[in-house]
C-alpha positions in Angstrom: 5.5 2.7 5.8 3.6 0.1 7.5 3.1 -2.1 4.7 6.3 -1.1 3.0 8.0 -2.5 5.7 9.7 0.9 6.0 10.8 0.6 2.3 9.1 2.7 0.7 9.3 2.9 -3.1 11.0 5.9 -4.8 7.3 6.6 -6.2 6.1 6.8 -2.9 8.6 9.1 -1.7 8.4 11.3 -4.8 4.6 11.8 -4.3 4.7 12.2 -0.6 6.7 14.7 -1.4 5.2 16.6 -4.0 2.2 17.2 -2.1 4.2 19.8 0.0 5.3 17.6 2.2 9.0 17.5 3.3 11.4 14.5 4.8 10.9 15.8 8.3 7.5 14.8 8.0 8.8 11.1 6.6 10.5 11.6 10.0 7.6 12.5 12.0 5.8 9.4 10.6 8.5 6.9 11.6 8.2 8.4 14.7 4.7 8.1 15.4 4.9 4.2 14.4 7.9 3.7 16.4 5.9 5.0 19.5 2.8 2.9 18.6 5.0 -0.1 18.4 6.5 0.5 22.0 3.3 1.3 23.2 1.4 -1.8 21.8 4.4 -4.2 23.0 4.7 -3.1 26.3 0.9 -3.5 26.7 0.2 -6.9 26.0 3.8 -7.5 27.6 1.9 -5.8 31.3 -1.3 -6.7 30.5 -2.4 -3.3 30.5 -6.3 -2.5 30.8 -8.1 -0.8 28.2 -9.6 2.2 29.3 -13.3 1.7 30.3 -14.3 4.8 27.4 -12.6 2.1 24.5 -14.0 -1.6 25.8 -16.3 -1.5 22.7 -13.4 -1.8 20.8 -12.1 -5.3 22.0 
C-alpha cells in the first residue's frame, strides 16, 4: 500500500486475497498506515521525545 500509493494493482489485490485474507483486512491495513501517518506528523510537528528504551534507533 505504501509504495502503491494506496493503488494497489488488481494482482495484488487478487493474491492478498487468496491467501485467506478478506477486504476487511485491506481495511485494517489502511488503518494502521493512516494511524502511523498521524502519529509520525504530529511528532515532528511537537517535537516529541523518543522514548529513552528507542534512542539507539535515531
Amino acid at each position: 500500500m505504501v509504495v502503491s500509493r494506496g493503488q494497489p494493482t488488481e494482482q495484488d489485490i487478487h493474491k492478498f486475497l487468496s491467501a485467506d485474507y478478506t477486504k476487511f483486512h485491506i481495511l485494517d491495513i489502511i488503518h494502521a498506515i493512516a494511524i502511523k501517518t498521524i502519529s509520525n506528523y504530529s511528532n515532528h510537528l511537537f517535537h516529541t521525545p523518543v522514548d529513552k528504551m528507542f534512542e539507539g534507533r535515531k
